[in-house]
N, C-alpha and C positions, 0 to 999 in steps of 0.2 A: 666420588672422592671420600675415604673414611674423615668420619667428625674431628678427628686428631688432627688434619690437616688444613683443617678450614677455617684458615683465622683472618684477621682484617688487613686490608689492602692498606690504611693508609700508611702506614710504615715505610714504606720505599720510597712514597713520594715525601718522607721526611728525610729520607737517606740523600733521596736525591739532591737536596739542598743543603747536606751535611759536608758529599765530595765538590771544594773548591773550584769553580770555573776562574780564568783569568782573561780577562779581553783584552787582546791583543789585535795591533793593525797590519792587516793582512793580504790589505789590496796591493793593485801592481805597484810591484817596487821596482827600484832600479833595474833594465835589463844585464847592468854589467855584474857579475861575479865580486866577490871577495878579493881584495888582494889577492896577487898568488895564484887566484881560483881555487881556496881553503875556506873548510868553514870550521868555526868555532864551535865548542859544545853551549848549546841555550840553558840559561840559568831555569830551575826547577818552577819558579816562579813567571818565568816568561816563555814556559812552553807548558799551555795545557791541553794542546793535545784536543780527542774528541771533546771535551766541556768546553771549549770556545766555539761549536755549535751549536751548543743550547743557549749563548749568551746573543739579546735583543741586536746587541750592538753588531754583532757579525751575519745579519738576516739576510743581506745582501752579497754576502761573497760567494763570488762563485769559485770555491776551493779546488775545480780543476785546474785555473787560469790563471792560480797564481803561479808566476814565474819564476821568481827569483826569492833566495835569500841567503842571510850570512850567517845563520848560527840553528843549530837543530839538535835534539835529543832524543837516542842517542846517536852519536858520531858514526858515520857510516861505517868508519871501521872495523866499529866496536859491536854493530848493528847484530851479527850472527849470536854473541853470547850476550844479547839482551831478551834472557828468556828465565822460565820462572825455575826457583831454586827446586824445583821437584828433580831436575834432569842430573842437578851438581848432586842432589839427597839419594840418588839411584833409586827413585821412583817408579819410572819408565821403564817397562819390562824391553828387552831388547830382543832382537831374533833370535831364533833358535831356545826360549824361553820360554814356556807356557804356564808358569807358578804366578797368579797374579801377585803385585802388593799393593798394598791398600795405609795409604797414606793420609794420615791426620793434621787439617788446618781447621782457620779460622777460630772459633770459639770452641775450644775443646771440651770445656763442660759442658756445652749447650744442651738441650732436651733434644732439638727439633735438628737433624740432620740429611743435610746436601750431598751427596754420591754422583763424583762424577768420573763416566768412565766409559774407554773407546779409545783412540789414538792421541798423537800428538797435536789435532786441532780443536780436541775439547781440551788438553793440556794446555795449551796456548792460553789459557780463560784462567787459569788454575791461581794465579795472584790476584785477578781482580775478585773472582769466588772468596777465598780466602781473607782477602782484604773487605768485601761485604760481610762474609760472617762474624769476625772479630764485630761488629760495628752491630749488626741486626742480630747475633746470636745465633749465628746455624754452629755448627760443627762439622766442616768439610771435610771428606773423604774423598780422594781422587785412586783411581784403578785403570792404567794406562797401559798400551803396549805400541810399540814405535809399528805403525803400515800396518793395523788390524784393526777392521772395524767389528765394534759390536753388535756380531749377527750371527743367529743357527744358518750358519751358510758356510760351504770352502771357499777361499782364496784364492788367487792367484796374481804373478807377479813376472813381467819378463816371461813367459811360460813358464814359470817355476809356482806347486803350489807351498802356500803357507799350510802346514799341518798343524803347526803350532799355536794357528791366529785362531783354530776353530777350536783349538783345547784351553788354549785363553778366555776366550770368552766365554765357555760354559763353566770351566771353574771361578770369573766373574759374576757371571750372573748367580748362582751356588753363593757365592759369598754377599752379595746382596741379597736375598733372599734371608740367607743369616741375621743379617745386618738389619734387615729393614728400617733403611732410610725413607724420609717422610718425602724424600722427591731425587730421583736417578735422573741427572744431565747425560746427553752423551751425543756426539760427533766423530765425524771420521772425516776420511778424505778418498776413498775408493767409493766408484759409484758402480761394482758388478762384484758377481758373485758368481759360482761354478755351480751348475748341477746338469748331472747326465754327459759330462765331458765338457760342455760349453759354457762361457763367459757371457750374463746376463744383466740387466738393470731390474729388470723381476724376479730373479733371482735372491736377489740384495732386498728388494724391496718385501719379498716373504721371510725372508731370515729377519729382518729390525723387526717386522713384525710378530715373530712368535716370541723372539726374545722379550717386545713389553708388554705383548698380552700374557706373559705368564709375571712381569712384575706387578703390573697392573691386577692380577687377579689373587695378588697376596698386600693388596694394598699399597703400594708403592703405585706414585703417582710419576708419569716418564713425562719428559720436555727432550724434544730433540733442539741443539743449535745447530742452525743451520751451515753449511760452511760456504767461507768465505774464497771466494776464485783466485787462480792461477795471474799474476800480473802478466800482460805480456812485457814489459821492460824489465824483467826478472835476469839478475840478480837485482830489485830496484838500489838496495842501498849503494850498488857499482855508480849506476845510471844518477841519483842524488850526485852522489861525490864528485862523476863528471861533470857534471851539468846544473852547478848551482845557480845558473844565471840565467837558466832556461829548463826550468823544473815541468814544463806542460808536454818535454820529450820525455817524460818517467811517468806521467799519466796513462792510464787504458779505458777504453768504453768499456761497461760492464756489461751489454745483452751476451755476448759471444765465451767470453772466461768463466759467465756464471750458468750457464747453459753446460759448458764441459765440466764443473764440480759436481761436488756430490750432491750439493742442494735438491735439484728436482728431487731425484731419488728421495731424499730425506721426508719433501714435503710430501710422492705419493702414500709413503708408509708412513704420515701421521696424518694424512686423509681417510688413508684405507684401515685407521686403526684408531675408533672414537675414544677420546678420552684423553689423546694426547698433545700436550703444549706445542708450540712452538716460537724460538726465538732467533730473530731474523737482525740481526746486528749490521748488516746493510747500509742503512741509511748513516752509520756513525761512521763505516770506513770507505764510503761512496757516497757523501751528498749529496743529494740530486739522482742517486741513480741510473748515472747516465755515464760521467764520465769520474774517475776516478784515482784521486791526487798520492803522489807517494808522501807527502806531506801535510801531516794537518796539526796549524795552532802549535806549530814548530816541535812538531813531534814526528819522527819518523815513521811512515807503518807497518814498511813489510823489515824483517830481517832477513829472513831464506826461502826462496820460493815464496808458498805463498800462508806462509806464516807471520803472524804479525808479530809486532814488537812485544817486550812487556810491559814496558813503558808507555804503548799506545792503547792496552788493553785495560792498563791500571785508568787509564786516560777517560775512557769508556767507561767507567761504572755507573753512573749515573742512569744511563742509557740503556746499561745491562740490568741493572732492577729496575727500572720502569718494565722493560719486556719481561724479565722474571714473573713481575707481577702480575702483571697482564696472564700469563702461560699456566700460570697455577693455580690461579683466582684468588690469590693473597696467601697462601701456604708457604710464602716465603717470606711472609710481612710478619711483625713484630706483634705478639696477642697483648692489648691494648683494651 
């Protein structure tokens, strides 16, 4: 890692005590529903969401099992457009588009600058990014395109290829390279790739790889986030809205959903590629690992498929600079 990027770690663990937890009680409540079987919107204040995981007082809950409640944020109806202003800012390259844009958050003066870029599940991250550089001083840039991951690799889709997702990302990468950010995030959600006619997991897994061994060898330091799986109660926030009173039917085990994402794929090509970060957000939206709640600390998590909230990601920062930190050796901590 170039000397410009190596600065001290304890910053994040001062961040991390900067974003408010609220503890709230969480064990089994009432089996019976809301009035109506309606729930209310939860005050900002009494839904925090992943930071009532890190609080002592909720050590014990087992957050798949809770069952029931009467007020959550956001409203399940509302759940699809709670997602970060990049999509309303036309951020998001769309199909049939291959121009990337390259979008400015967080601390806009900063020195030290965040790139993040790949589809709409490193998008998904793009508020709580944003809302950590304001705070630590990065200067976020995000570079997205809706179902293309960041790979020298072709596409495909429905048997249809994307021509577009592989002119995307080489003029992404091109403009990083320009750019030289002190650390490129990036995630997807396709875990194959086309070469020689056929659809491969090695395929995928040699494309993320050239792409950070050439950021990597212009000094930019890569972090892949990992992604996060497919619910099987999907649409969940349907499944909440039915089923207030019995939320552990909107639950999923996580071995089987996280086995079909991109993940593996992710972590062979940052195995197979020394040098590179990785950040595993898992444990904040699957406690335990095991079984997996559509609700945490009265926050909603998924909004569509298996995208999460923005609200539950803002929820999360704490937990996203602690693995920040950890992923870059402090390249993303405050120089102190």
């Amino acid at each position: 890692m170039p000397a410009r990027t190596r600065l001290v770690v304890g910053a994040l663990v001062v961040l991390a005590l900067v974003v408010a937890g609220v503890v709230v009680t969480v064990g089994r409540t009432s089996p019976s529903p809301p009035t109506g079987g309606s729930l209310t919107l939860a005050r900002a204040g009494e839904s925090p969401g992943a930071a009532a995981l890190l609080d002592p007082a909720n050590a014990d809950v087992d957050w798949g099992a809770v069952d029931s409640i009467r007020s959550v944020r956001p409203l399940p109806r509302d759940a699809k457009q709670d997602r970060p202003a990049l999509y309303a800012e036309g951020c998001q390259v769309l199909a049939g588009d291959a121009v990337p844009k390259v979008c400015v958050d967080g601390d806009r003066d900063a020195e030290r600058t965040v790139m993040l870029i790949g589809d709409s599940k490193i998008g998904q991250w793009q508020t709580a990014f944003a809302n950590l550089g304001r705070r630590e001083h990065w200067r976020v840039l995000s570079s997205t395109k809706s179902a293309c991951a960041f790979t020298d690799a072709d596409m495909t889709s429905g048997g249809k290829a994307f021509t577009d997702c592989r002119e995307w990302g080489r003029a992404a990468l091109a403009d990083a390279l320009r750019i030289k950010p002190d650390v490129v995030v990036t995630s997807q959600v396709h875990d194959t790739a086309v070469v020689d006619g056929k659809r491969s997991k090695g395929a995928m897994v040699r494309g993320l790889q050239r792409y950070w061994e050439k950021l990597q060898a212009a000094g930019i330091q890569v972090v892949v986030l990992l992604d996060n799986p497919m619910p099987t109660s999907h649409p969940t926030y349907q499944c909440v809205e039915d089923h207030p009173g019995d939320l552990t039917r909107c639950a999923y085990e996580l071995a089987g959903p996280l086995a079909e994402s991109s993940a593996p794929v992710q972590r062979a090509a940052a195995e197979a590629t020394p040098g590179v970060g990785v950040v595993d957000m898992a444990p904040a939206y699957c406690p335990g690992l095991q079984r997996c709640p559509a609700v945490i600390g009265r926050v909603l998590v998924y909004r569509a498929g298996s995208h999460l909230t923005k609200t539950f990601t803002v929820s999360a920062q704490r937990q996203l600079a602690r693995q920040l930190a950890a992923a870059t050796d402090g390249a993303l901590t405050r120089n102190r």
